[in-house]
C-alpha positions in Angstrom: -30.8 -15.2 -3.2 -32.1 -12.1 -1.1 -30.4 -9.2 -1.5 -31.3 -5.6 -1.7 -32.3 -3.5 -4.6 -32.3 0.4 -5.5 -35.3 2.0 -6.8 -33.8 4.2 -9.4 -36.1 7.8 -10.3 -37.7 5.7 -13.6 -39.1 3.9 -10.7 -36.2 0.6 -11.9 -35.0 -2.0 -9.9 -31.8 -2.1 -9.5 -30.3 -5.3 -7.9 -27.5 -4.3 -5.2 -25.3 -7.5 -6.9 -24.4 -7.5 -10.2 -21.8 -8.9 -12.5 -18.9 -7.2 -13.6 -16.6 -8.4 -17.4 -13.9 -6.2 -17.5 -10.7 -7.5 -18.4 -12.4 -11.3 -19.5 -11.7 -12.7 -22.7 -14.1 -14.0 -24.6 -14.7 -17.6 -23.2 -14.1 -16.1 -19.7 -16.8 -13.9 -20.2 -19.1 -16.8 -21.5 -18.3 -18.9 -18.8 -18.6 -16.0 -16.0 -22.1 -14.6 -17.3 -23.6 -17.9 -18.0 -22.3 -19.4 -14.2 -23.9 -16.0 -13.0 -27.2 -16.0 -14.4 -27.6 -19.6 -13.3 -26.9 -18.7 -10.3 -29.6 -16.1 -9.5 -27.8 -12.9 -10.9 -29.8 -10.8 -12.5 -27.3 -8.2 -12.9 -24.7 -7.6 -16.0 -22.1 -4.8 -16.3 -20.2 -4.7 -19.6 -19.1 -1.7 -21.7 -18.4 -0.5 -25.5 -14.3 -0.5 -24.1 -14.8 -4.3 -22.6 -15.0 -5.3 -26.0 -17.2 -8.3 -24.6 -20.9 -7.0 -25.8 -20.8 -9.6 -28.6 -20.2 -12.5 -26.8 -22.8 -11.1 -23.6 -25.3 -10.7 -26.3 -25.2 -14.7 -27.4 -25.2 -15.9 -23.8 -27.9 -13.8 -23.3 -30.5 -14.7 -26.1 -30.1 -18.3 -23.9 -32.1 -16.1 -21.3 -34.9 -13.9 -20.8 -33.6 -10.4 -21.8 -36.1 -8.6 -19.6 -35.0 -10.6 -15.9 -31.5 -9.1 -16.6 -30.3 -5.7 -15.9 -28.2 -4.7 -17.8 -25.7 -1.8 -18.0 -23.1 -0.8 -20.5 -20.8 2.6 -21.3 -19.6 4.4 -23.9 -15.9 5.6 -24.3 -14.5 9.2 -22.9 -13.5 9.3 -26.8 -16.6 9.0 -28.1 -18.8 11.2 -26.1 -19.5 14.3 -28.6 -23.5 14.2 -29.5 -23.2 12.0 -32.6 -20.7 9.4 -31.7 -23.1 8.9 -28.2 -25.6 8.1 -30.5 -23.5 5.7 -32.4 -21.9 4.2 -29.3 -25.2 3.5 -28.2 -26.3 1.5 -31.0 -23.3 -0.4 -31.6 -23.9 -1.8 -28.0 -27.4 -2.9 -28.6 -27.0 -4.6 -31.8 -24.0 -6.0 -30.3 -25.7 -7.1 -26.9 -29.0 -8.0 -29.5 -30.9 -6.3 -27.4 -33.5 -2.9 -28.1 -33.1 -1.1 -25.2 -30.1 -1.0 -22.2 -31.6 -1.1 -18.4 -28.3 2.0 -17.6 -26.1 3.5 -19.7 -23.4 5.8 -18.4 -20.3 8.3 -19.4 -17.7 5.4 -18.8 -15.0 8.5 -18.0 -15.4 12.1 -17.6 -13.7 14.0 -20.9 -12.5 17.2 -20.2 -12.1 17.9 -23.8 -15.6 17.6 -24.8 -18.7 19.2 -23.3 -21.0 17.6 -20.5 -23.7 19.2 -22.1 -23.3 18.0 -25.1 -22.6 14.8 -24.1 -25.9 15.0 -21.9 -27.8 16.3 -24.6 -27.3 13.1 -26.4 -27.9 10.6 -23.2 -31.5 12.5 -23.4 -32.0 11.8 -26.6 -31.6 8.0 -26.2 -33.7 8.1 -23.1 -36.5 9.7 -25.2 -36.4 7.1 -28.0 -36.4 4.5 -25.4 -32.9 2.8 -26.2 -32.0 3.6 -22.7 -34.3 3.4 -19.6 -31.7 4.9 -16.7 -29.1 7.5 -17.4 -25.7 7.7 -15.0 -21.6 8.5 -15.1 -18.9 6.6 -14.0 -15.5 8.0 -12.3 -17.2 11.4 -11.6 -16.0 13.3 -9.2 -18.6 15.3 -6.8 -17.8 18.2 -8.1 -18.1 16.7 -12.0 -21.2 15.1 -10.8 -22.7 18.3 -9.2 -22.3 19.9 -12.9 -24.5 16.7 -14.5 -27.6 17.1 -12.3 -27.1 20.7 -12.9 -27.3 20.4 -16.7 -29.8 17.9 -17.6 -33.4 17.3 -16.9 -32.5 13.4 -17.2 -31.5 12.3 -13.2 -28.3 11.3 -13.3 -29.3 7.7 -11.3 -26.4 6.2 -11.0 -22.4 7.0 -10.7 -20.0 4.0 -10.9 -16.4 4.5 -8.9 -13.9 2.5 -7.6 -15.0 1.9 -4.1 -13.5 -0.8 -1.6 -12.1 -0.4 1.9 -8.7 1.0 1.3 -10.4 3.5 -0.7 -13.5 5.0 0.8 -14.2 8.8 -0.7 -16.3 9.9 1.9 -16.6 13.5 0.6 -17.6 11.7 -2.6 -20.3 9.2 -1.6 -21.8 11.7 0.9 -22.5 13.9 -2.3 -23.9 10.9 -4.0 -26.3 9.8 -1.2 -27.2 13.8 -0.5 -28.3 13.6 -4.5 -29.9 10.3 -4.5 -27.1 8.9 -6.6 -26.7 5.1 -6.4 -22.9 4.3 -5.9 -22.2 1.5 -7.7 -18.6 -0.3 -6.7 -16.5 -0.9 -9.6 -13.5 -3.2 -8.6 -15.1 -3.9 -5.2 -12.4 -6.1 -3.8 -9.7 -3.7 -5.0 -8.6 -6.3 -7.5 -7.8 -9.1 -5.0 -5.2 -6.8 -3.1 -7.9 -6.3 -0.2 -7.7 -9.8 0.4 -4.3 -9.7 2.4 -5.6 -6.9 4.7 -5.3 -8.0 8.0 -8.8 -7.1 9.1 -10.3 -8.7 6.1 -8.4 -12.0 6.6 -9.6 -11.9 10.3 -13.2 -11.5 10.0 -13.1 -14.1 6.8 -11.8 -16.7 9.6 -14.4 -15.5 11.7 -17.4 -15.6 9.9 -16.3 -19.0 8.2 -16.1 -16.7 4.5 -13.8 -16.1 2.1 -12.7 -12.6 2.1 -14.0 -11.6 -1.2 -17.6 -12.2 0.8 -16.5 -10.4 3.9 -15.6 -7.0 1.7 -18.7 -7.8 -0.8 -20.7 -7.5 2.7 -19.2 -4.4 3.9 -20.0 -2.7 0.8 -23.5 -3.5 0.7 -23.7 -2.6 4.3 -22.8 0.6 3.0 -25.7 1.3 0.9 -23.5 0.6 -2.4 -24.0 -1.6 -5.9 -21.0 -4.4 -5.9 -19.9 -5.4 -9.6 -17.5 -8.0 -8.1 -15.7 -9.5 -11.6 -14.4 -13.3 -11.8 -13.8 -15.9 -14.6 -14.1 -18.8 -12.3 -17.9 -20.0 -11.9 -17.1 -21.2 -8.6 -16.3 -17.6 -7.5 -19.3 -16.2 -9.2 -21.3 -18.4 -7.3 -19.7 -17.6 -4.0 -19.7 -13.8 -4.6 -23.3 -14.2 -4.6 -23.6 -15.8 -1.2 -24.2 -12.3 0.5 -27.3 -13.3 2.7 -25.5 -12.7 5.8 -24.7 -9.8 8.3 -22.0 -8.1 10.0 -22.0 -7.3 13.3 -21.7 -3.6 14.1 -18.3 -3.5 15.3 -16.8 -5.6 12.7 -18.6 -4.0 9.8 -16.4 -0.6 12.1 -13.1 -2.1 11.6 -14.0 -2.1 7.7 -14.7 1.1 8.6 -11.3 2.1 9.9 -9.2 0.2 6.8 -9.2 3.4 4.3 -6.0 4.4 2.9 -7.2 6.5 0.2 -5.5 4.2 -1.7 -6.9 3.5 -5.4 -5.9 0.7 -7.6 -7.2 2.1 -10.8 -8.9 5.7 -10.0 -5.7 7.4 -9.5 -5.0 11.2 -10.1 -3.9 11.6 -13.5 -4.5 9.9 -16.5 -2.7 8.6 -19.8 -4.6 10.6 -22.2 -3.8 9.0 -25.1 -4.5 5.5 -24.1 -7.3 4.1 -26.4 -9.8 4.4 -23.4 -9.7 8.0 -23.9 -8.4 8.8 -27.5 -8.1 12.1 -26.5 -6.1 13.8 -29.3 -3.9 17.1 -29.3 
């Protein structure tokens, strides 16, 4: 497999393919991370909400902890200094792992300081339990405020990111402050499949469209975390060593509708993702 990487600022590698676990149980998740590793991944996404860690963590003592990246996230309703701290090292012992390769703010939480929050992401990047700071779901403007406030670069920032829903303002910002984009739900949870354009080039180039909007994305300089429980659609998601042609990569292009499938405007704040109490 030869696909790109992005030198974060600890001078990491981080591979432009990478798994993604949310929403697998656990023997989906078993199946999907050992398939991927077999297959060349060397890439794993989970998070403290997944509530997969414990199961990652077994399939990975099978392997060789430092070939994998690996990323996890702590809840918006955990992100005051102490409960950071604790979030953190809950995920590692689950994960059996001493260190995390990224660990990010898995949602912005209005309720509780950045700085704070921040504060305590340094703290565990100075006693080495994590080696890349980043965000998730930030906005520019939230993510403007983060580089502001801490001395730690903010590396990474995870979003939804497909072609019905392309945040130009957004990703310019990212790329303008060296900000690896990082597509969470990359095919737009299968709905991107129907698109015309999608299902066109997919006959076209003799791939499924899952690979066609995989592609695209990397074309645009972005991390895909495509998610599947079926090892024969881990292994295909993989099979990126390809191009676009200019003017088909173009019509990708021209698909946004500004159209989220899970980013959306507002939020249900009391949903156990945020905990967010009155």
């Amino acid at each position: 497999m030869s696909l790109p990487s992005h030198t974060l600022p600890s001078g990491d590698d981080l591979p432009a393919l990478g798994l993604g676990t949310y929403g697998l149980d656990d023997d989906e998740t078993e199946t999907s991370v050992r398939a991927a590793l077999d297959a060349g991944y060397t890439h794993v996404d989970t998070a403290e909400g997944y509530r997969n860690e414990a199961v990652i963590g077994d399939v990975l003592a099978d392997y060789d902890r430092d070939d994998v990246f690996l990323t996890s996230k702590v809840l918006a309703k955990n992100l005051n200094y102490e409960n950071v701290i604790r979030s953190c090292e809950a995920s590692l012992e689950r994960l059996g792992t001493d260190y995390l390769d990224l660990y990010l703010i898995h949602w912005p939480n209005p309720a509780v300081s950045l700085r704070e929050t921040l504060d305590a992401m340094a703290r565990l990047h100075e006693r080495g339990l994590v080696r890349n700071v980043g965000v998730s779901n930030f906005s520019a403007y939230q993510l403007s405020c983060a580089h502001h406030i801490t001395d730690v670069p903010i590396a990474v920032n995870q979003i939804e990111f497909h072609p019905w829903f392309q945040r130009p303002d957004l990703v310019d910002y990212c790329h303008e402050s060296d900000t690896v984009i990082e597509a969470s739900s990359p095919l737009a949870r299968a709905e991107v499949f129907d698109d015309e354009v999608v299902r066109d080039l997919a006959e076209t180039y003799d791939k499924s469209p899952a690979q066609v909007v995989l592609r695209w994305a990397l074309d645009r300089d972005a991390v895909v975390l495509p998610r599947s429980a079926t090892p024969e659609h881990v292994r295909a998601n993989a099979d990126l060593d390809w191009s676009l042609d200019d003017t088909d990569r173009r019509r990708l292009d021209e698909r946004d509708r500004d159209e989220p499938v899970y980013d959306t405007p507002t939020r249900d704040w009391t949903r156990e993702t945020y905990g967010i109490e009155r």
